[in-house]
N, C-alpha and C positions, 0 to 999 in steps of 0.2 A: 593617347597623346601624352599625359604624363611620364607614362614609362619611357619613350621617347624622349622628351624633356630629362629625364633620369639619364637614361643613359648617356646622353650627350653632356650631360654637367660630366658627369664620370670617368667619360673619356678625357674631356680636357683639364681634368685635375690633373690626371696620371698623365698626360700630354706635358703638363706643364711642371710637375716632378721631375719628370726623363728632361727637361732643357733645363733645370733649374741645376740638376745632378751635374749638367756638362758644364768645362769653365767658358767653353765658346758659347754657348746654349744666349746667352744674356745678348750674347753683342746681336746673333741673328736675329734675334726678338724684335731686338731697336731696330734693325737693318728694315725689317719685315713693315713693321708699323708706320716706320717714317717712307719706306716707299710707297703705302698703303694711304697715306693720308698727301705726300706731293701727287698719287693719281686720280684719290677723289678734287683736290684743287685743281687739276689742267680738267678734270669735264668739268667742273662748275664755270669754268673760264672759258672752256667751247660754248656752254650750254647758253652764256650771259653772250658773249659775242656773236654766235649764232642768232640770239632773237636780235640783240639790235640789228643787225645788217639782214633781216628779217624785214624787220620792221622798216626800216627808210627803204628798202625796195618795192615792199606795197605800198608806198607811197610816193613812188615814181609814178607823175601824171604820162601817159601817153597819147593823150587827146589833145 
């Protein structure tokens, strides 16, 4: 498992050398990240509207 752990630091140094090298390398990064964190925000926003409308349906009396 360490060695594992090892190789994957490894690889994304040298990952991150190769886009650091390029002058476009920077803007995909940001590009990457900020679409990366607006897709965790729309599930947390499915996941939150999801339960409410969840929840006031089981609690639709139908008796």
């Amino acid at each position: 498992m360490t060695a594992l752990l090892t190789y994957i630091a490894a690889e994304m140094r040298h990952r991150w050398q190769v886009v650091r090298a390029t002058k476009d390398g920077g803007y995909t990064t940001e590009a990457v990240v900020a679409t990366a964190v607006l897709v965790t925000l729309a599930i947390l926003a499915i996941g939150i509207i999801y339960s409410k409308v969840s929840g006031k349906a089981n609690n639709i009396n139908l008796g």
